[in-house]
FIFISE-273747 format. One record per residue (C-alpha): residue number from 1; x, y, z. Coordinates in steps of 0.1 Angstrom, whole numbers, plus 2048, in hexadecimal, padded with zeros to 3 digits. Example, Ala and Ser with C-alpha at 12.3 -4.5 7.8 and 13.67 -1.06 7.14 Angstrom:
residues 2
   resi    px    py    pz
      1   87B   7D3   84E
      2   889   7F5   847
This chain:
residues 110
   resi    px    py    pz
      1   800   800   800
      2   80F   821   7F5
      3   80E   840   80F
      4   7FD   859   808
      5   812   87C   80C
      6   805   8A3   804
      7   81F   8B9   7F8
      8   824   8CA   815
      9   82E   8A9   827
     10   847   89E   807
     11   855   8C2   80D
     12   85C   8C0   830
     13   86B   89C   832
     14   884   8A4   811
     15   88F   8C8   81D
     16   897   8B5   83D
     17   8AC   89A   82B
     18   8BE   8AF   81B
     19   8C8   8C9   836
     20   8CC   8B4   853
     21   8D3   890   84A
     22   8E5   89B   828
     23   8F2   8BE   830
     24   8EB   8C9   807
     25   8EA   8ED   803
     26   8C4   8F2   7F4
     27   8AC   90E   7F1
     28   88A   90E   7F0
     29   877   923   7D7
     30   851   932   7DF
     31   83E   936   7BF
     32   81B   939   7D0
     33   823   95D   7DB
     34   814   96B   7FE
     35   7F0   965   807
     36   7DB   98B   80B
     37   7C1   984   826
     38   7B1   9A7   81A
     39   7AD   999   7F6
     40   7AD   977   7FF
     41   7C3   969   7E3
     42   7E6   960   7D9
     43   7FE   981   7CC
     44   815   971   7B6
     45   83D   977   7C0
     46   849   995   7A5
     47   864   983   78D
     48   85B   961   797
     49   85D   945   779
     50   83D   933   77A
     51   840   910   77E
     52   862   916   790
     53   872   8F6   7A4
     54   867   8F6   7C6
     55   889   8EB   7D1
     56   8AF   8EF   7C3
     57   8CE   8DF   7CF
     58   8EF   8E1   7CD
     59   906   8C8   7CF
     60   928   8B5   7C6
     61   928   8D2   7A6
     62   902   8C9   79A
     63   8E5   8DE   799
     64   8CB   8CC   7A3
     65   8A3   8D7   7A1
     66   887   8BF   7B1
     67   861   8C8   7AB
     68   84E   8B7   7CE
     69   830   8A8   7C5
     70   816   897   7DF
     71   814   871   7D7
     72   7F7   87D   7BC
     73   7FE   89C   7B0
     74   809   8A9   78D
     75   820   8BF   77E
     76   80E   8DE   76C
     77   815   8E6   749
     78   82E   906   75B
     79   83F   8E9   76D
     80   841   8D6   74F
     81   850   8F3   73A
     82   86C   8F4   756
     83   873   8D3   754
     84   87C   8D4   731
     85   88F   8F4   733
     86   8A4   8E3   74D
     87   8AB   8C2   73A
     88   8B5   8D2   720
     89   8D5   8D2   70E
     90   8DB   8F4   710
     91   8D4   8F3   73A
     92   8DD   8D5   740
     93   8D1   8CF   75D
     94   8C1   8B7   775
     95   896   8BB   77E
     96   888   89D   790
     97   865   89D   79A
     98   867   88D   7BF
     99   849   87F   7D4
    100   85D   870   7F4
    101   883   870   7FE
    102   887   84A   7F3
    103   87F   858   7D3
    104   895   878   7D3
    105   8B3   85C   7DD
    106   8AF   844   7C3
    107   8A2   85D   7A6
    108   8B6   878   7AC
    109   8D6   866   7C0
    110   8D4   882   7DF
């Protein structure tokens, strides 16, 4: 039986793999912007690339960027668009779209 994990929980459990039992230097990027209360919606970060990796690391001279998804979700078509700008040839660089830290080990060796 699979476990069933929300974003937030995938987010959590890698960011702590990587800082505390891995000691990678990563950032984590905030897309979603800051929630108004007065207008009661998202305001989008100025400058922000939708569809953005929600986390990058660096390590052992690779750039690495992981999209977090919850054991169901799905990458948007902006996540998508990344993803290919990322792989290719020109960037060449590494996207992995991670749903547990078993996964981020064995997909993207971290």
């Amino acid at each position: 039986m699979k476990i069933k994990r929300s974003e937030a929980e995938v987010q959590r459990a890698v960011c702590k793999y990587l800082a505390v039992y891995y000691g990678h230097s990563f950032g984590r990027v905030n897309n979603t912007g800051s929630y108004r209360h007065d207008l009661k919606q998202y305001i989008p970060v100025p400058y922000s690339l939708k569809g953005f990796a929600d986390l990058i690391v660096f390590t052992a001279g690779r750039t690495v960027f992981l999209e977090l998804k919850s054991t169901i979700g799905k990458q948007t078509p902006e996540q998508k668009l990344f993803q290919k700008m990322c792989e290719s040839k020109l960037a060449k660089r590494e996207y992995y779209v991670i749903r547990s830290v078993a996964e981020l080990a064995e997909k993207a060796n971290l």
